[in-house]
N, C-alpha and C positions, 0 to 999 in steps of 0.2 A: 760236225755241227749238230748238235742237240736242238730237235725239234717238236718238246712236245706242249703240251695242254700245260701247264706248267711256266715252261720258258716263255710260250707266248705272252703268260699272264705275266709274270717278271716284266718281261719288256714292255704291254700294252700298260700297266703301273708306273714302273719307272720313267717312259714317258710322254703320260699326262703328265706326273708331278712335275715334269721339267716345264718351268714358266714360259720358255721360248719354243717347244712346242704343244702347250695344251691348248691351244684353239683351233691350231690343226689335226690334234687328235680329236676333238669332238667333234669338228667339221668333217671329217675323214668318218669319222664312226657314223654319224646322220647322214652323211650321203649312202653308205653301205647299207643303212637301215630301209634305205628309201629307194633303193636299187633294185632292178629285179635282177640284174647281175651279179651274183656272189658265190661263194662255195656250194651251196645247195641251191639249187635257183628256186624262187618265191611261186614259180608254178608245181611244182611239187608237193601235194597236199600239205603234211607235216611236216615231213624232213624240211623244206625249205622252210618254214618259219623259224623251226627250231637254232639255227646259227643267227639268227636277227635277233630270236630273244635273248640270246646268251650274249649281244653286242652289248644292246642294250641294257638288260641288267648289269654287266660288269660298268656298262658307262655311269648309269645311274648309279651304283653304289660308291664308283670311285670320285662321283663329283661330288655327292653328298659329304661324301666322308675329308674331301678337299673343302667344303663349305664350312664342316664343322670345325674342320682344324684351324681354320682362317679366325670363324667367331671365337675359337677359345684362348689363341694367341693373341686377339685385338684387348676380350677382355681381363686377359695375364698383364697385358703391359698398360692397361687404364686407359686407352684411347678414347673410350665411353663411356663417360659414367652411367649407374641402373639408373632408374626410374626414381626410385625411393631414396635413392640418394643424397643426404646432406648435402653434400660437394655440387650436385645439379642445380640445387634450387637458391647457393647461398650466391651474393654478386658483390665481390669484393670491390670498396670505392675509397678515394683517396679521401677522408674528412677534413675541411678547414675551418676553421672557429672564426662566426662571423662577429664583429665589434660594431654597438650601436654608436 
């Protein structure tokens, strides 16, 4: 069994992106943050801080970059139109011609 700094990141990436369990890895990751129980304990001047910041930066970067890839996918397949959009502002209607 291969256990390094590496693997772990594999696995803690692969999965958050799994939809069925990324709220339990954030959950999982903000409880460990907020723990004084962990691999370095939080009473330990630096060394304890140091593995909460490395939780949280990899969490932080992985959700952003999960946020980003959601926004870029929604606006590939037009779910939103911009702002400036032609297509936002025009309201297509059925016309009937009225007879006096």
């Amino acid at each position: 069994m291969n256990i390094s700094p590496k693997a772990i990141y594999d696995w803690y990436r692969s999965t958050l992106r799994n939809p069925k369990y990324r709220w339990w890895v954030i959950l999982g990751s903000l409880v460990y943050i907020i723990s004084p129980i962990d691999i370095a304990p939080d009473f330990l001047p630096i060394v304890g801080q140091i593995d909460d910041l490395m939780i949280l930066t990899l969490l932080i970067s992985e959700v952003s970059q999960l946020v980003l890839d959601f926004a870029k996918t929604k606006k590939e397949n037009g779910m939103e139109p911009e702002v400036g959009d032609a297509q936002a502002t025009t309201v297509n209607v059925d016309a009937v011609p009225m007879q006096d």
